[in-house]
C-alpha positions in Angstrom: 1.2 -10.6 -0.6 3.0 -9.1 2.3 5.2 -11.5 4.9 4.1 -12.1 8.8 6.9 -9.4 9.3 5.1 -6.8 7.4 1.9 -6.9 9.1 0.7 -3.6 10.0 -2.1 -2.8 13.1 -6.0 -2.7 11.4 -6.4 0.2 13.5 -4.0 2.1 11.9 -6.3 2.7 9.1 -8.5 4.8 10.9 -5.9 7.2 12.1 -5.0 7.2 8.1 -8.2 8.3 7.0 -9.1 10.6 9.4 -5.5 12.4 9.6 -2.6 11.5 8.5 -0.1 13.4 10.2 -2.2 12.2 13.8 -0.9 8.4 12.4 2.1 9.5 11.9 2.7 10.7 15.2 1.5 7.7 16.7 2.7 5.1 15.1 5.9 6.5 13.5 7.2 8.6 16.6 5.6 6.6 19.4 4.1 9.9 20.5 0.4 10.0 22.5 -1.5 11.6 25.1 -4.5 11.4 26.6 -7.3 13.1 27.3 -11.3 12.2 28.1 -12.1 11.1 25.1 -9.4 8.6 24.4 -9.7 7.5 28.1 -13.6 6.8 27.8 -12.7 5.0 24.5 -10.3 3.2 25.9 -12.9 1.7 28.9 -15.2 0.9 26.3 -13.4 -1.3 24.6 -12.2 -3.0 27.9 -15.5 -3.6 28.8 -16.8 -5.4 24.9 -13.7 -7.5 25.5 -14.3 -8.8 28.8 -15.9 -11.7 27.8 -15.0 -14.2 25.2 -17.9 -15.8 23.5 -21.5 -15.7 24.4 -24.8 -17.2 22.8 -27.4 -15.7 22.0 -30.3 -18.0 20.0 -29.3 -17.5 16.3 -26.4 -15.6 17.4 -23.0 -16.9 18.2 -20.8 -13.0 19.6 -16.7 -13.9 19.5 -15.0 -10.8 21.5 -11.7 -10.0 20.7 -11.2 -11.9 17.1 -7.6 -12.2 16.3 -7.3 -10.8 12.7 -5.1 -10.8 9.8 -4.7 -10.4 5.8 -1.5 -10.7 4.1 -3.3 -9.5 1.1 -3.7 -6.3 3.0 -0.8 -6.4 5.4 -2.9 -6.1 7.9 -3.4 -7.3 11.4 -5.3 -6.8 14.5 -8.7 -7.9 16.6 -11.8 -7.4 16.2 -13.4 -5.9 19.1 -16.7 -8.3 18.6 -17.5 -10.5 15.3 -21.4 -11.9 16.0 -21.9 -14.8 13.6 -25.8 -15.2 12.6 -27.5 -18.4 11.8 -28.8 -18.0 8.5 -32.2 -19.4 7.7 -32.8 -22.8 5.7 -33.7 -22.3 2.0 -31.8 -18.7 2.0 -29.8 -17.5 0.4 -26.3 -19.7 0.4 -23.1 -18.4 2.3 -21.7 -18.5 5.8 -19.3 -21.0 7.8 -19.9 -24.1 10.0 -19.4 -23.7 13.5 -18.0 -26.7 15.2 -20.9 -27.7 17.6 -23.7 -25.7 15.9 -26.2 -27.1 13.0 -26.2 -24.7 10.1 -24.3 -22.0 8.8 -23.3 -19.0 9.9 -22.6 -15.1 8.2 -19.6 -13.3 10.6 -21.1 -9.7 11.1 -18.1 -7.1 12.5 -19.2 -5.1 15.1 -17.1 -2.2 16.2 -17.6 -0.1 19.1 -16.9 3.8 19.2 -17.7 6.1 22.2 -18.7 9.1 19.8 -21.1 10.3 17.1 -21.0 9.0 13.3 -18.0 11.2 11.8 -18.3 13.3 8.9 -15.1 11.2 6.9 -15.1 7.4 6.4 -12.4 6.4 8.6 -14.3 4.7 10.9 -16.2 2.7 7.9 -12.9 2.2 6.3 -11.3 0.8 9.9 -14.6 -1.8 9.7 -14.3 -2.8 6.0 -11.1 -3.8 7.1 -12.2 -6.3 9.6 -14.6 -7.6 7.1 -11.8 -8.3 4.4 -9.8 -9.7 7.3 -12.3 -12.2 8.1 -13.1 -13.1 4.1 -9.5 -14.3 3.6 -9.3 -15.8 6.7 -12.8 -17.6 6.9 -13.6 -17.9 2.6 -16.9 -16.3 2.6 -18.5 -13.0 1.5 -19.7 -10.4 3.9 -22.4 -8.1 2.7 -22.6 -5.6 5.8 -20.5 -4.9 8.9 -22.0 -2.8 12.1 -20.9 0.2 14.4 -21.9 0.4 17.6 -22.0 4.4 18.3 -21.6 5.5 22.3 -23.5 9.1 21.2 -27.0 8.2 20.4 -26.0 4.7 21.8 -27.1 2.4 18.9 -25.9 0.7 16.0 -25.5 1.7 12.5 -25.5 -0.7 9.6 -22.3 -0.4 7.2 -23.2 -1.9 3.9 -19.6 -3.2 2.7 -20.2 -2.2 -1.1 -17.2 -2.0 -3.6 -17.2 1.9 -3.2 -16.1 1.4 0.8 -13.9 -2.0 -0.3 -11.6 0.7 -2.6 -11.3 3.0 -0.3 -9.9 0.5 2.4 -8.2 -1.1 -0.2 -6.2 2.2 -1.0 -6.1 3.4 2.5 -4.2 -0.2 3.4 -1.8 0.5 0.2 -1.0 4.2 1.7 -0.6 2.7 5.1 2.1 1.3 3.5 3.6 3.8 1.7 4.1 6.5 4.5 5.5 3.8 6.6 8.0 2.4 4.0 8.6 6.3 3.8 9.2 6.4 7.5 8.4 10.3 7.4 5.6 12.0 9.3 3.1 13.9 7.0 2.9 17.7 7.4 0.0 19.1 9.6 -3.1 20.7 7.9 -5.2 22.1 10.5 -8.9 21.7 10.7 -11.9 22.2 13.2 -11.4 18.4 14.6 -8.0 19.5 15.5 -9.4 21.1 18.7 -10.6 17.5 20.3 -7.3 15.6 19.2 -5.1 14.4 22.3 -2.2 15.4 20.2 -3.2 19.3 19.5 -1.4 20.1 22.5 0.4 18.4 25.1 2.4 18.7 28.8 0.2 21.1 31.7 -2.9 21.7 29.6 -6.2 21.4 32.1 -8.4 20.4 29.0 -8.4 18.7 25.9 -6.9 21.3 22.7 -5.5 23.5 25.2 -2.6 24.7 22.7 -0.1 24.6 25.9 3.1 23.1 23.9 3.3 26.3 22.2 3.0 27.8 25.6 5.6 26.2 26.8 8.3 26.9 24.5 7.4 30.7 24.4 7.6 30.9 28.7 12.0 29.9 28.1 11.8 32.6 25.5 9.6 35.5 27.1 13.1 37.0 28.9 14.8 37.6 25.5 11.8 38.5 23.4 9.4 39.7 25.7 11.0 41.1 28.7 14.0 42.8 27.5 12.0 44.6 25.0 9.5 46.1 27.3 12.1 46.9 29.7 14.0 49.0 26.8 11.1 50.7 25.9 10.2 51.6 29.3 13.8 52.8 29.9 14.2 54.7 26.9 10.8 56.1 27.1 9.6 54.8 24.0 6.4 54.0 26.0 5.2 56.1 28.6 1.7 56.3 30.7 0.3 58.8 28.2 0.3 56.3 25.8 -2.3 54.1 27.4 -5.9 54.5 28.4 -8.5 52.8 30.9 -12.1 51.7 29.4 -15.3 51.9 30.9 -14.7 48.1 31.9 -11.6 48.6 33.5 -9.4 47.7 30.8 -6.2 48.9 29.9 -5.5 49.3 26.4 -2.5 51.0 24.4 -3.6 53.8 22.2 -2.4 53.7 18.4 0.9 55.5 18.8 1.8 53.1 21.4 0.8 49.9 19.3 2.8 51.4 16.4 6.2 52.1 18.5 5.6 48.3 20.3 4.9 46.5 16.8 8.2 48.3 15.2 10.6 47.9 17.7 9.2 43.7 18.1 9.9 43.3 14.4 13.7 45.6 15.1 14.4 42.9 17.8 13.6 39.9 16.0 16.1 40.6 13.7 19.2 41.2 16.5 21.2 38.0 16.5 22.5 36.1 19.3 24.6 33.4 20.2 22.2 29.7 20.5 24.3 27.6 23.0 23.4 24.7 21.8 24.2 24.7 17.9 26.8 27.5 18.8 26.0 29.3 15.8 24.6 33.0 15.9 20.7 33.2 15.0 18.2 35.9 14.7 15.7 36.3 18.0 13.1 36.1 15.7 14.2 32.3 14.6 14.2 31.3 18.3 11.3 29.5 18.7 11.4 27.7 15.5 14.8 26.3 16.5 13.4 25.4 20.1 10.6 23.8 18.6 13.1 21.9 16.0 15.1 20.5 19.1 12.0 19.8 21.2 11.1 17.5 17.7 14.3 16.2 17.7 14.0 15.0 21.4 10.4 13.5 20.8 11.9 11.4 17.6 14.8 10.2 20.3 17.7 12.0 17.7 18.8 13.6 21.0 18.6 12.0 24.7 17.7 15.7 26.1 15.4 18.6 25.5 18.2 22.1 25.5 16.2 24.8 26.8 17.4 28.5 25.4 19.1 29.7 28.1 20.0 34.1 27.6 23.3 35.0 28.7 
């Protein structure tokens, strides 16, 4: 059993599931960013909580259910629980609501503004819910339901002891990594491209990779620039060495590539003097040390970004 203290957000476990290091990020560094889908998402769930409680014949919907396991250490809301009369002579189960002859089965309904996902994070994020509600109300739930913005409808999630383990285990690694207090490495796949978090400051569009961007545009005069101006200079390149397509393009022939590819790999391994940890580096180590202080920054280790500034 974990203590009030210990609680950890429901919602966390669909960040777990679907990628680790994106919960880590969130939750452990307090980093996010937006973009048009987490934006759209967040108006949809504005608009399912804007009203309490509603009644609907056999159906009681509850918006916003507070919810918590300290079997689990979990804790969260519900963005809408509807609780369904169940017919006399059935099957026996359910709760009494205060008002309302009969009894009742609690059916989680969560709302996402996307298509059904390959994985099972969002399953796992509404199992969770469902054992939420068991501990808290003492009755068994059979099935759960996600409500899917792309084709707008619902899908039934049958709560069977397959789904239970896995939310089960995903809660206990929830956990772990934040008793570990360490953010997992990345491992890059094809939904990296839509996550808010792929890339981040002046980007126009969602998985624009502009951080890496950035940190290259305070290097380009020590890297980049110096090296084309030295080859220029020393005529290592020359305009013989390039030639115009039928397009319009210009393109370096193979000579050229050869003589620009040798002396990049040459200058990556001059050292210089980093102003910051005053120790002498190798250029080519440059933007993994930037990129080591931006991180640094982020995590709040250091109250200011140092830009590489070439003397």
């Amino acid at each position: 059993m974990y203590t009030e203290d210990e609680l950890l957000p429901v919602s966390a476990l669909q960040h777990i599931v679907f990628c680790e290091r994106q919960w880590g990020l969130i939750h452990l560094e307090q980093v996010w960013a937006e973009n048009v889908l987490t934006v759209q998402g967040q108006i949809m769930h504005e608009r399912v909580h804007e009203a309490e409680q509603e009644f609907r014949g056999d159906v009681v919907v509850a918006r916003g259910v507070a919810l918590r396991s300290l079997r689990l250490g979990l804790a969260g809301k519900a963005d809408v629980v509807e609780f369904i009369k169940l017919a006399r002579g059935g099957p026996q189960g359910g709760i009494i609501i205060e008002g309302r002859p009969g009894r009742w089965m609690p059916v989680p309904v969560e709302y996402k503004l996307g298509k059904p996902k390959l994985d099972r994070s969002d399953e796992v994020q509404l199992c969770a819910q469902a054992l939420c509600l068991e501990e808290m109300l003492g009755v068994k739930i059979e099935r759960g339901e996600i409500y899917y913005g792309r084709p707008r409808r619902r899908s039934v999630v049958l709560l069977d002891d397959s789904l239970r383990e896995a939310t089960e285990a995903a809660a206990y690694r929830l956990h772990e990594l934040m008793r570990a207090g360490q953010t997992p490495e990345a491992v890059y796949r094809k939904a990296c491209r839509s996550c808010s978090l792929y890339g981040f400051l002046h980007r126009d569009r969602p998985g624009r990779p502009s951080l890496a961007l950035d940190i290259m545009e305070e290097l380009r005069p020590v890297i980049a620039d110096r090296l084309a101006l030295t080859l220029v200079n020393r005529k290592q390149i020359t305009p013989k060495g390039f030639k115009k397509t039928e397009t319009g393009a210009v393109m370096m022939d193979e000579r050229t590539r050869k003589e620009v590819l040798e002396a990049y790999q040459n200058r990556k391994r001059d050292e210089v003097l980093h102003p910051f940890i005053n120790e002498k580096v190798k250029i080519g180590l440059l933007p993994h040390i930037q990129a080591l202080l931006l991180a640094r920054h982020l995590r709040g280790d250091i109250d200011d970004y140092p830009p590489y500034r070439w003397k």
